[in-house]
C-alpha positions as CSV (number, residue, x, y, z in Angstrom):
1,X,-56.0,-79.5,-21.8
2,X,-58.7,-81.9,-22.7
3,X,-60.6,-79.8,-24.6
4,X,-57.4,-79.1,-26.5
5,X,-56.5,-82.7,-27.1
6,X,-60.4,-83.7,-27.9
7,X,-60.7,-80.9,-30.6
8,X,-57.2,-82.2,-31.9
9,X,-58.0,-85.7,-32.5
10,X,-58.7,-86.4,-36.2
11,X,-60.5,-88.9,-37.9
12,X,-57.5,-90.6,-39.9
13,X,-55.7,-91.2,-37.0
14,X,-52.6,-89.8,-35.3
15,X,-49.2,-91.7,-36.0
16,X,-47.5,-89.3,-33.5
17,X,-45.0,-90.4,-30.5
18,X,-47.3,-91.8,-27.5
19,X,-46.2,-88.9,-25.3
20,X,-46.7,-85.9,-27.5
21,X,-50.5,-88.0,-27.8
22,X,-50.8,-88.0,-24.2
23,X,-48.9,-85.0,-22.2
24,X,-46.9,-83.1,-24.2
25,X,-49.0,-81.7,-26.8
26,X,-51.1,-79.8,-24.8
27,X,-48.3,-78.8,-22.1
28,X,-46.2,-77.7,-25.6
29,X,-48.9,-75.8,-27.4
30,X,-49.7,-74.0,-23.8
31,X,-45.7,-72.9,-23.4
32,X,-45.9,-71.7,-27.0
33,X,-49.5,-69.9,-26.4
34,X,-47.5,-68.2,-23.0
35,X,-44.1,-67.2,-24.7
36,X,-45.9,-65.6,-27.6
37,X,-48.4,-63.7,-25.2
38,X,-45.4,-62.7,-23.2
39,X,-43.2,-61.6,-25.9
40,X,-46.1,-59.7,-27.4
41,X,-46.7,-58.0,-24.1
42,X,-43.1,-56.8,-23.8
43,X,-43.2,-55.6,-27.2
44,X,-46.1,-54.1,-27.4
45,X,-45.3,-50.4,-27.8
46,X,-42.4,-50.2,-29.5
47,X,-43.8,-50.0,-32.8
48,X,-44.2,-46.4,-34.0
49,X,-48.4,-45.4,-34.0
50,X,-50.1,-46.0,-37.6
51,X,-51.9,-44.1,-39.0
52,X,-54.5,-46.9,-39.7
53,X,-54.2,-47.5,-35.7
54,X,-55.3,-44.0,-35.4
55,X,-58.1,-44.3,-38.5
56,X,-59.9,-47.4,-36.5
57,X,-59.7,-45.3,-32.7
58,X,-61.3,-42.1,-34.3
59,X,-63.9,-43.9,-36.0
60,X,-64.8,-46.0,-32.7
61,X,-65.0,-42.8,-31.2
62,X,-68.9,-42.3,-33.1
63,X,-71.8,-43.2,-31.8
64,X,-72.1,-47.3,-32.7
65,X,-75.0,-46.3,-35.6
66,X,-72.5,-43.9,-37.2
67,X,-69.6,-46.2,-36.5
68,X,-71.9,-48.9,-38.7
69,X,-73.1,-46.6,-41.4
70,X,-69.5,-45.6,-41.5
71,X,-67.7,-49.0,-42.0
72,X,-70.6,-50.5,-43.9
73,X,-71.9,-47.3,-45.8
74,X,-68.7,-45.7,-46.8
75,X,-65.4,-47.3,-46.1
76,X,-66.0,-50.5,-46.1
77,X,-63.1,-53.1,-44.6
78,X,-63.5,-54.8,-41.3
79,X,-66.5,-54.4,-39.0
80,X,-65.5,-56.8,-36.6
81,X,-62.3,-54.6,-35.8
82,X,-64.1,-51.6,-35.6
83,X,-66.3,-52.5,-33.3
84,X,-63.7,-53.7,-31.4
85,X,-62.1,-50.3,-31.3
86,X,-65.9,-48.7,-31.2
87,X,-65.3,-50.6,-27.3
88,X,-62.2,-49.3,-26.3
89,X,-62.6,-45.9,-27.5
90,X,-66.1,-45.6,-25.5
91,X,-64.3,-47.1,-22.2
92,X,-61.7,-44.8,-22.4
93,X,-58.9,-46.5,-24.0
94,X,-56.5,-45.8,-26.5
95,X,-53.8,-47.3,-28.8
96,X,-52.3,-49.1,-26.0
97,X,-55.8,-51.1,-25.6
98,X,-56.2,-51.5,-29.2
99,X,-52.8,-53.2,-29.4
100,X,-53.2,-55.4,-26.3
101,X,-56.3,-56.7,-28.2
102,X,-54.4,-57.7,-31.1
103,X,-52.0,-59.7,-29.0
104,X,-54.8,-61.6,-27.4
105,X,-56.3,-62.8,-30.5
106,X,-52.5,-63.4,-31.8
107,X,-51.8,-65.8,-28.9
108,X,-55.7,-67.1,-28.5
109,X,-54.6,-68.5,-32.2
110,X,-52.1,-70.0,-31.0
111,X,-54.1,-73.7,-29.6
112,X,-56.5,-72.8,-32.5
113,X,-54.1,-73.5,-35.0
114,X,-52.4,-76.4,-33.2
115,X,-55.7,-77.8,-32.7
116,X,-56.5,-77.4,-36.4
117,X,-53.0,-78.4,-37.4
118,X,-53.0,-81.9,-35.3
119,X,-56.1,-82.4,-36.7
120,X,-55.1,-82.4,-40.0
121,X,-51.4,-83.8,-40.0
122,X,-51.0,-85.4,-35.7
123,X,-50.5,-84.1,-33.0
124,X,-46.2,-84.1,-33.8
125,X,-47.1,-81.7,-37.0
126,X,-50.1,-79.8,-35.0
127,X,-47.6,-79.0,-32.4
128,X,-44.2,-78.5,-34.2
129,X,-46.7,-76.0,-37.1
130,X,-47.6,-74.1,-33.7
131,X,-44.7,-73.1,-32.5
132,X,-43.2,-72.4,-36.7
133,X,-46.2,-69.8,-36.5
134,X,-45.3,-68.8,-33.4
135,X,-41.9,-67.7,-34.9
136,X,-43.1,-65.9,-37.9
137,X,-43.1,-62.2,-38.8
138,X,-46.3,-62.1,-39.5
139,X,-48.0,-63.4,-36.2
140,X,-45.7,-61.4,-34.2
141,X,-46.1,-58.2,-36.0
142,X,-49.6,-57.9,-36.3
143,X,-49.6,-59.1,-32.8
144,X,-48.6,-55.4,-31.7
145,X,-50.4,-53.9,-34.5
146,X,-53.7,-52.4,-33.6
147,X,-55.5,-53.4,-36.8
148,X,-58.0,-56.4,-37.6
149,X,-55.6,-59.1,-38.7
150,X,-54.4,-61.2,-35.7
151,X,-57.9,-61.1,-35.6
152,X,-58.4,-62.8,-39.0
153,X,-55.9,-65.7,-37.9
154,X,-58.4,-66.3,-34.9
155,X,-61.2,-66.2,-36.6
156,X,-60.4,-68.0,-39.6
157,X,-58.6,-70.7,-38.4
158,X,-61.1,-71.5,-35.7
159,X,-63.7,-71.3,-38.8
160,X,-61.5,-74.1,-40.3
161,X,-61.3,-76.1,-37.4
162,X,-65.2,-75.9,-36.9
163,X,-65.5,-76.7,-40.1
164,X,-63.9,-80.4,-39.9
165,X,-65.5,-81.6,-36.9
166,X,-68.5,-80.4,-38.7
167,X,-67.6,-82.7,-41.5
168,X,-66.7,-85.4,-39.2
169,X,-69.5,-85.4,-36.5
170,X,-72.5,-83.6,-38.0
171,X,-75.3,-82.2,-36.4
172,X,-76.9,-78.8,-36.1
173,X,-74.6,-78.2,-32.8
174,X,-71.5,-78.6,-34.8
175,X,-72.8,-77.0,-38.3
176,X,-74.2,-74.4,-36.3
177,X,-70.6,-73.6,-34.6
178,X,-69.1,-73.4,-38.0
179,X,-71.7,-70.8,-39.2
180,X,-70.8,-68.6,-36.4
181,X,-67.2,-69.0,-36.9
182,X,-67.5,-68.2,-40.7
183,X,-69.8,-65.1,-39.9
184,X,-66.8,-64.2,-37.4
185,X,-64.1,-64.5,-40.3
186,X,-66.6,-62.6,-43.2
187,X,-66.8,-59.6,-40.3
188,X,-62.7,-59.8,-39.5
189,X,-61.8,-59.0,-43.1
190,X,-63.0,-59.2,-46.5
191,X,-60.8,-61.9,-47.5
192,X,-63.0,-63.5,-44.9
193,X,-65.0,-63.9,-48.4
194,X,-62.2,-66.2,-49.6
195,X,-62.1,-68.4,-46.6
196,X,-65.6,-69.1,-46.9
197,X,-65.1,-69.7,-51.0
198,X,-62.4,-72.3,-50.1
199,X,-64.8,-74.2,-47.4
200,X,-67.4,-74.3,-49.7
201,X,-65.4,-75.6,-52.3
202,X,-63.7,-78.2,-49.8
203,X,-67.2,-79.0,-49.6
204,X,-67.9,-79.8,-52.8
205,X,-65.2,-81.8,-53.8
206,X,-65.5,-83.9,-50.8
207,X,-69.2,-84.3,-51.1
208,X,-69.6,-84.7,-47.3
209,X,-72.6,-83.6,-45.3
210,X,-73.6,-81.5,-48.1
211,X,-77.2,-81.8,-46.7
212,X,-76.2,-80.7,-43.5
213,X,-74.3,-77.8,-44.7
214,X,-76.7,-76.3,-47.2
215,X,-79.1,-74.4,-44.4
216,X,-76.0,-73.3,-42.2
217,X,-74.5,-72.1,-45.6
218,X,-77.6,-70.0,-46.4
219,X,-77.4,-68.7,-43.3
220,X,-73.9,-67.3,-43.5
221,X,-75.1,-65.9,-46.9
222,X,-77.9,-64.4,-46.0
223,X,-76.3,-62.8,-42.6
224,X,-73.7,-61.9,-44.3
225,X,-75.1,-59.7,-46.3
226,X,-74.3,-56.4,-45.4
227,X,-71.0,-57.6,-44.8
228,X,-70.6,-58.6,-49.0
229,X,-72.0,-55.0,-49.5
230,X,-69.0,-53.4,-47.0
231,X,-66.7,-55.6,-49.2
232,X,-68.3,-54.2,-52.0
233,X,-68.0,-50.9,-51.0
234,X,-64.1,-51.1,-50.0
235,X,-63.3,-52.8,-53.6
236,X,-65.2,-49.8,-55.2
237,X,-62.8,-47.6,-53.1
238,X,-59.7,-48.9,-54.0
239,X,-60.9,-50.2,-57.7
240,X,-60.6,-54.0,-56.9
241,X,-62.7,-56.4,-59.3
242,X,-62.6,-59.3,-61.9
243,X,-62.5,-58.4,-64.9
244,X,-61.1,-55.5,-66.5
245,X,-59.3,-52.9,-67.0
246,X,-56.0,-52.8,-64.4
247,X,-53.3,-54.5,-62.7
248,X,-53.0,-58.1,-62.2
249,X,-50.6,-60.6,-60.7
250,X,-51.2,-62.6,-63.7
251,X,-47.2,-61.6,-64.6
252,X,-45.4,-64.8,-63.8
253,X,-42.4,-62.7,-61.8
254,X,-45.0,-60.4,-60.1
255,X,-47.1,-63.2,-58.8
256,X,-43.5,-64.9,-57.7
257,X,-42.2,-62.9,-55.9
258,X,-45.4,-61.8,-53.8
259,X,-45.8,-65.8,-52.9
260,X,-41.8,-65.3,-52.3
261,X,-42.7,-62.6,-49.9
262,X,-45.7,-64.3,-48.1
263,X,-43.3,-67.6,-47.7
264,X,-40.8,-65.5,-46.4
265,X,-42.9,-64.1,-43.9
266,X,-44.4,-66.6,-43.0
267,X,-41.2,-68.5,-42.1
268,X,-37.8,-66.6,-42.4
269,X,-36.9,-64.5,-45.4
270,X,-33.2,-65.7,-45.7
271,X,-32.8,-67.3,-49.4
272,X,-31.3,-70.2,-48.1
273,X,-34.3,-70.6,-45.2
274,X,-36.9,-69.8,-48.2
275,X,-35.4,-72.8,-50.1
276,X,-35.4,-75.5,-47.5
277,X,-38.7,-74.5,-45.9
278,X,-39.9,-75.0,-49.8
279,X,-38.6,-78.4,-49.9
280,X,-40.4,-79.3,-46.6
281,X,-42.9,-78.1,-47.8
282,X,-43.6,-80.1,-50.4
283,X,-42.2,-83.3,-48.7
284,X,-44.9,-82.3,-46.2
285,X,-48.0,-81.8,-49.0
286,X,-46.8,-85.0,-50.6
287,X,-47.0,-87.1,-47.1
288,X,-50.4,-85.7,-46.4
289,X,-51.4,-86.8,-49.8
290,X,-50.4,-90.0,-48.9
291,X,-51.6,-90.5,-46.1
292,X,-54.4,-88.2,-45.3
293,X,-55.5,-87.1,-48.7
294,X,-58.8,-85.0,-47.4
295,X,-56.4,-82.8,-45.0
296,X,-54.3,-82.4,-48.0
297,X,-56.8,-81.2,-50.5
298,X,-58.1,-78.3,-47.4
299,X,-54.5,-77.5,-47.4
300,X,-54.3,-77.3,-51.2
301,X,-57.6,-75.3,-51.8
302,X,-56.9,-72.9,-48.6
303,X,-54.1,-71.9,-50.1
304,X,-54.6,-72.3,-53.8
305,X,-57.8,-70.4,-53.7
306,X,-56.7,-66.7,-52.8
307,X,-53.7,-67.6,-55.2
308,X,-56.4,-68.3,-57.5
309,X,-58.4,-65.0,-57.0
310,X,-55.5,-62.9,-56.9
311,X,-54.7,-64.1,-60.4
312,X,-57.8,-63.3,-61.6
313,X,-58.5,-60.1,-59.8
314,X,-58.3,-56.8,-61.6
315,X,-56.5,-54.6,-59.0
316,X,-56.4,-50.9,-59.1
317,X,-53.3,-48.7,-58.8
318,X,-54.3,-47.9,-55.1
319,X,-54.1,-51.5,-53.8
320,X,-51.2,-54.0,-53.3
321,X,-51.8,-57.4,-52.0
322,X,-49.4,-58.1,-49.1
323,X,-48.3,-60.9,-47.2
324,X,-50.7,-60.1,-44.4
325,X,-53.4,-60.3,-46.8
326,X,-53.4,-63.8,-46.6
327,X,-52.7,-64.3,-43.2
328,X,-55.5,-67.0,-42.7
329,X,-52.7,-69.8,-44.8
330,X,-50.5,-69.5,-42.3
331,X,-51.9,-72.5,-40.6
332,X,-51.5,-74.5,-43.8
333,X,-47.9,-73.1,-44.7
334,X,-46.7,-73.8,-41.2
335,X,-48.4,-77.6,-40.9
336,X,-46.7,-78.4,-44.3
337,X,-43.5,-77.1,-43.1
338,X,-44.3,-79.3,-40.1
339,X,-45.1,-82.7,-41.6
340,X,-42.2,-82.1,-43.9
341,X,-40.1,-82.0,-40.5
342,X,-41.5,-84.6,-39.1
343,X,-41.6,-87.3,-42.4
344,X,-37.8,-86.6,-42.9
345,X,-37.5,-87.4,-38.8
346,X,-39.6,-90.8,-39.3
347,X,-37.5,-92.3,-41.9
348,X,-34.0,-91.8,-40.4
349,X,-33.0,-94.8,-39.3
350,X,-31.2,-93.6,-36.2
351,X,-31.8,-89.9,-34.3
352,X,-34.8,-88.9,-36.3
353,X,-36.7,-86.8,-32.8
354,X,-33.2,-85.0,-32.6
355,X,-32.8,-83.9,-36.1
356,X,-36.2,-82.7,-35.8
357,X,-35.7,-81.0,-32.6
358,X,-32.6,-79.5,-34.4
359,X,-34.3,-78.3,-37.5
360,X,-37.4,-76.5,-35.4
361,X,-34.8,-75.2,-32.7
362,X,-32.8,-73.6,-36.3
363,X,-35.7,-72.5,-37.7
364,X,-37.8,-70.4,-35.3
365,X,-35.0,-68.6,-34.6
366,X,-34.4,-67.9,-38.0
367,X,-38.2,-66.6,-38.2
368,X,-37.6,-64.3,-34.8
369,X,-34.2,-62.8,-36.4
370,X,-35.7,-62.2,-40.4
371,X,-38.8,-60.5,-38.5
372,X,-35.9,-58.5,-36.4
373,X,-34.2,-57.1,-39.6
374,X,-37.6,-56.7,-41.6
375,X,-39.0,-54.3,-38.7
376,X,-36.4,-54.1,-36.4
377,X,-38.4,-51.3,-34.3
378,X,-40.8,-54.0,-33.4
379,X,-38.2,-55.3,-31.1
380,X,-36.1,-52.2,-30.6
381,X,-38.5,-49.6,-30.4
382,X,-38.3,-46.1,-32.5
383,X,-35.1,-43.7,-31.6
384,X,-35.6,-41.8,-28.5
385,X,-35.2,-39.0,-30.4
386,X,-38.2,-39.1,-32.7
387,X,-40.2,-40.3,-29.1
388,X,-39.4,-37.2,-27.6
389,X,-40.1,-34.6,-31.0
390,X,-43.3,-36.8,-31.3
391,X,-44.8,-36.4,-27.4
392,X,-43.8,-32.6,-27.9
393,X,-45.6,-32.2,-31.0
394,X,-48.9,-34.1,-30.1
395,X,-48.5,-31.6,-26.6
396,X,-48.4,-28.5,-28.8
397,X,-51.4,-29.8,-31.1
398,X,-53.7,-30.6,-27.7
399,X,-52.9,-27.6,-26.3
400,X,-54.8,-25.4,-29.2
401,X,-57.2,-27.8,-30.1
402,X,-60.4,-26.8,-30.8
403,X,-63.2,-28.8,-31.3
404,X,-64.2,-27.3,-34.7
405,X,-60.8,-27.5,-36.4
406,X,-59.9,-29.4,-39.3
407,X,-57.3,-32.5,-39.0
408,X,-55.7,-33.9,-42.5
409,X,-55.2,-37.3,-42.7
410,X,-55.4,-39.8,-39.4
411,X,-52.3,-38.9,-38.2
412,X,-51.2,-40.9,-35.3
413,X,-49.8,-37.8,-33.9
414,X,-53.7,-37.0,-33.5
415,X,-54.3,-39.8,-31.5
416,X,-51.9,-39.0,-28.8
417,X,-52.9,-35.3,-29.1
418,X,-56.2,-36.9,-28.4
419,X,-55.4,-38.7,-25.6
420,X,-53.8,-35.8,-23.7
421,X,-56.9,-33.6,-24.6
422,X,-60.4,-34.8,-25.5
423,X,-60.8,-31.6,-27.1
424,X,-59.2,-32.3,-30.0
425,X,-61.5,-32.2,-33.2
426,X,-63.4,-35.5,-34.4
427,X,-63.0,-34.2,-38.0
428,X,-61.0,-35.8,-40.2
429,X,-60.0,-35.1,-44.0
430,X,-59.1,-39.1,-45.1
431,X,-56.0,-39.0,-46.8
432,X,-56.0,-41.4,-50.3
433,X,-59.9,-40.6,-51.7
434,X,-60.9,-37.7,-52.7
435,X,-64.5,-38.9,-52.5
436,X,-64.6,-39.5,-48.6
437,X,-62.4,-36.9,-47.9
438,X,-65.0,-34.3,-49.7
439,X,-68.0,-36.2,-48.0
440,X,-66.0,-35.3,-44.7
441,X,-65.7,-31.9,-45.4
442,X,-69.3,-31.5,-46.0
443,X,-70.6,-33.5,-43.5
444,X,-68.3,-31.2,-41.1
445,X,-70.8,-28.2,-39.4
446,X,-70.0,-24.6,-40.7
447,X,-68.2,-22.7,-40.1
448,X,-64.9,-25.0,-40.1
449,X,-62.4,-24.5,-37.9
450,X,-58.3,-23.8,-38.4
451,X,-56.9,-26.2,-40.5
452,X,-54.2,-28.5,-38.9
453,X,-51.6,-30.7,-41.1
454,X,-48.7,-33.0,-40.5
455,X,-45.1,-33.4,-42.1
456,X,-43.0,-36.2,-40.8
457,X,-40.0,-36.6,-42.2
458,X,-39.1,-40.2,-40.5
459,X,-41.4,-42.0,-42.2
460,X,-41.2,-44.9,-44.1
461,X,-43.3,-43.6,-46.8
462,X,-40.3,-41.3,-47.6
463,X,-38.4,-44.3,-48.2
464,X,-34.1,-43.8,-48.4
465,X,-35.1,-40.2,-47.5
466,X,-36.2,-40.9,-43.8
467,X,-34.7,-38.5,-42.0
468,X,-35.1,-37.0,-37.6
469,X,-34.8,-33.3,-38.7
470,X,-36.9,-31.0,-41.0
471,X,-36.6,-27.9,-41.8
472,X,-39.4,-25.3,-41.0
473,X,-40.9,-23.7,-44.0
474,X,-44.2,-22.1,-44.1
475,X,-47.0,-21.6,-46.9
476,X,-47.6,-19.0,-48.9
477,X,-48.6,-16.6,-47.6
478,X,-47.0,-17.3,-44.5
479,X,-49.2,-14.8,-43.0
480,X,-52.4,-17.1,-43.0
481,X,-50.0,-20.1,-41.2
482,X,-48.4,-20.7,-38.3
483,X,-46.5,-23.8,-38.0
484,X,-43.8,-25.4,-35.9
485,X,-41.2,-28.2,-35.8
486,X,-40.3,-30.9,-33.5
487,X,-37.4,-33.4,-35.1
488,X,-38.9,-34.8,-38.0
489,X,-42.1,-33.3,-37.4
490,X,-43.8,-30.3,-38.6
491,X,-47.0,-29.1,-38.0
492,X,-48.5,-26.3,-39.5
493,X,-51.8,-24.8,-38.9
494,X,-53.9,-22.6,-40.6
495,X,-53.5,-18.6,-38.2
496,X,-57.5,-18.2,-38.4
497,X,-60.8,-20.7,-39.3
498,X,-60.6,-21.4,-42.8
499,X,-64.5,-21.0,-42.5
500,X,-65.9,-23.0,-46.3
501,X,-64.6,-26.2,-47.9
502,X,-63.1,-23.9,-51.0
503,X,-60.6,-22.7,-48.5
504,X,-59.8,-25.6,-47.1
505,X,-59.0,-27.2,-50.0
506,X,-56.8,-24.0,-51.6
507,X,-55.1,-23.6,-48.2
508,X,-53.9,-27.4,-48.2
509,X,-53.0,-27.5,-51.5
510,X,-50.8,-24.8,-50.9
511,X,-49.7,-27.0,-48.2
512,X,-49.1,-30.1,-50.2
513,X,-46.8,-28.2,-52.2
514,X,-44.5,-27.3,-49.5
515,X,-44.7,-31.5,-48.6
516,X,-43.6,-31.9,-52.0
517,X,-40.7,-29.4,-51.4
518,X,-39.6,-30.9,-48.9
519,X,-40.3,-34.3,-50.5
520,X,-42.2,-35.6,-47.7
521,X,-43.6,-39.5,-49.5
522,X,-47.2,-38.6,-48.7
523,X,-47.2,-35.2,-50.4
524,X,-48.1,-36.3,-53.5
525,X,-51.0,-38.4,-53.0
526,X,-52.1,-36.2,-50.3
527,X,-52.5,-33.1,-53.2
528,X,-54.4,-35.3,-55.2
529,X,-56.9,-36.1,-53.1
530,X,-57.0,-32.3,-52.3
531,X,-57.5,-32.0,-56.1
532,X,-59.8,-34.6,-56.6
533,X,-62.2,-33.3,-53.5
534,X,-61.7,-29.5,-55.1
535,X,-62.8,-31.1,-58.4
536,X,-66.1,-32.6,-57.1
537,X,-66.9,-29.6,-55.3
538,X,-66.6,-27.4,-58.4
539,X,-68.9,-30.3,-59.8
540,X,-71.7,-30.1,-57.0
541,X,-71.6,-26.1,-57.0
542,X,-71.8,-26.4,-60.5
């Protein structure tokens, strides 16, 4: 608790009640840090698999050279996270582990962001902010979700907070902590790259310790390098740049209404919720201004600066920034929400603590329940139903496994197949690029396999169509398939080895059709990237 209330303390001073200074901050922030990790734990399967769960497991499942040549060669993203998974695939573990990591790192952020909060606004705002992003859809969500950004929010916000005691104590100690914390951030996500843009900049405009900062600053640069070229290569994936041809959120509505979305999910979606957390917001940003104008320029540039790139940013047809995107603000959204709280308590003559208490004791619950009817099978689970067709199917797939077949797409049906049988193939055709999913089929040794695919009707891909039957239809010829059906589920699988890539690609063409037919969401990106792969085959036989 004294390390807590030591990384807290901030260098304008702390207006805040005598005994949130002295007991209850750190009693507080370790109640909210417990009930988050608790709810998390409770919840922590009842989100339906991903199939981007399934995509991080299979690919820690290489060797840790191919897992880096891999991430940093060919799909770019998040190297951190993979490597994390690269760990619990090679000590046996499975989606269950991978989750239970991201709710560590989701309540580990919990007393990093209060710390960073109370640094920058008191103790009062540092600890009400906590438990506001305690209460958010966005921490609790990707608390259960086996990907890399709880992680982000961890690594991020301790980069922050490293970053002003950097600014306030010096020395190659402290600057040195900051570099590994920004390092951390660059390797958690590639918007990692903005965090470190909007440091810098804070920097700059300060004009603080800029001698101190330039050789820690090379260092990230230089370190980071094969991190900028995984960024690099995930952008050329997914046709992200400045500059351009392509879409940008430079639309007034479009760039509204995402900022709409991120507030609302950051907080609680409800229109009315939305508009008052606005207002305390910027009663919050203008008392910081006031008062402690350096916390409120961070606050400004950490969140103006991704606005800033976003606008800019040429993005493909393939990408579409979400909330989650920007998880690393929700420090700075929730401590503006809290000093806004907190300012409107102080000038009330009479009750001001209780009108507070009232206001946070409205609002988080507000948070839980707009999370609740966003996903509400994060709290309620998927339908029994579905659980049942889905632990049948992934039975069915492990029992005629082979090691040479041919998986489409990273199912999370796979997975589980996976983790009832270990003979279940390590190839898999990528959905979504045609490029990677060609360089998978050629990497694959010859003779392939039978080909295996996946409809499931449930999902959310299909949008209003989601539905827990589907009717089984075969190929044509049905002769060279065999295929069966589980609730919303149908596999089909290819009756011999497909044996070249040609007939791999023809064969799930022909499958992609029937997706279509059945107007399963994914068909029709799924049959372009069959089309695309086919195309650059012709081209390379050519």
């Amino acid at each position: 608790m004294g390390t807590l209330a030591s990384l807290a303390a901030g260098p304008e001073g702390d207006t805040s009640p005598a005994l949130i200074r002295a007991r209850w901050f750190p009693l507080g922030v370790a109640a909210c840090t417990a009930a988050v990790l608790a709810v998390l734990l409770v919840i922590l399967n009842r989100w339906p698999p991903h199939e981007d769960e399934t995509l991080a497991l299979f690919v820690g499942r290489q060797s840790l050279g191919d897992l880096f040549h891999t991430v940093l060669g060919e799909r770019g993203g998040a190297p951190l996270h993979f490597l994390l998974a690269w760990i619990v695939a090679h000590a046996g573990g499975g989606l269950t582990e991978l989750r239970l990591l991201s709710a560590l790192f989701a309540a580990a952020s919990v007393p990093v962001v209060a710390a960073l909060c109370a640094r920058l606004g008191g103790r009062a705002a540092g600890l009400a902010a906590a438990m506001l992003a305690c209460g958010s859809w966005v921490l609790l969500f990707h608390g259960v979700y086996g990907r890399m950004y709880s992680l982000f929010l961890f690594t991020s916000a301790l980069s922050y907070l490293a970053l002003e005691r950097a600014v306030e104590h010096g020395g190659r100690r402290a600057w040195a902590l900051w570099g590994i914390a920004a390092l951390l951030a660059v390797a958690s996500h590639p918007y990692g790259a903005l965090v470190l843009a909007s440091q810098v900049l804070y920097l700059l405009l300060t004009r603080e310790r800029l001698r101190e900062a330039v050789v820690p600053l090379v260092a990230v640069a230089a370190l980071g390098v094969p991190f900028w070229i995984a960024d690099a290569r995930l952008a050329g994936r997914f046709d992200v740049g400045v500059g351009g041809s392509g879409g940008r959120l430079s639309n007034s509505h479009e760039l509204f209404s995402y900022l709409r979305q991120a507030a609302s999910d950051y907080s609680a979606g409800y229109r009315a919720a939305v508009i008052g957390v606005l207002v305390l917001a910027l009663v919050g940003l203008w008392q910081l201004a006031r008062t402690r104008p350096r916390s409120a320029l961070l606050v400004a540039i950490a969140i103006g600066t991704p606005i800033v790139a976003l606008v800019i940013a040429r993005l493909g047809s393939a990408t579409s920034p979400e909330s989650r995107h920007l998880i690393f603000a929700l420090p700075f959204f929730s401590l503006l929400i809290a000093v806004g709280i907190v300012e409107i308590a102080r000038v009330l003559p009479r009750g001001g603590t209780v009108v507070a208490v009232a206001v946070l004791a409205a609002l988080v619950p507000a948070e839980v329940a707009w999370g609740w009817q966003k996903t509400p099978m994060l709290f309620t689970g998927e339908p029994k139903a579905r659980i049942v067709a889905r632990h049948a199917a992934s039975d069915w797939v492990a029992q005629r496994a082979q090691p040479d077949d041919v998986l489409f797409g990273y199912e999370a049906l796979w997975l589980e197949a996976w983790e009832r049988s270990h003979r279940v193939s390590r190839v898999v055709v990528p959905r979504a690029d045609g490029k990677l999913a060609f360089d998978a089929l050629r990497k694959a040794r010859k003779p392939l396999g039978h080909g295996v695919w996946l409809f499931d009707a449930s999902d959310t891909t299909n949008g209003d169509a989601q539905q827990l039957t589907i009717p089984l239809r075969l190929p044509d010829p049905p002769g060279e398939f065999e295929a069966r059906v589980w609730g919303p589920f149908l596999v089909v699988r290819t009756a011999r080895p497909v044996g070249t890539i040609e007939n791999f690609l023809e064969l799930s063409r022909r499958v992609e059709l029937v997706g279509k037919s059945l107007s399963i969401g994914d068909a029709d990106i799924n049959l372009a990237t069959v089309l695309n792969a086919a195309a650059r085959l012709g081209h390379t036989a050519g």
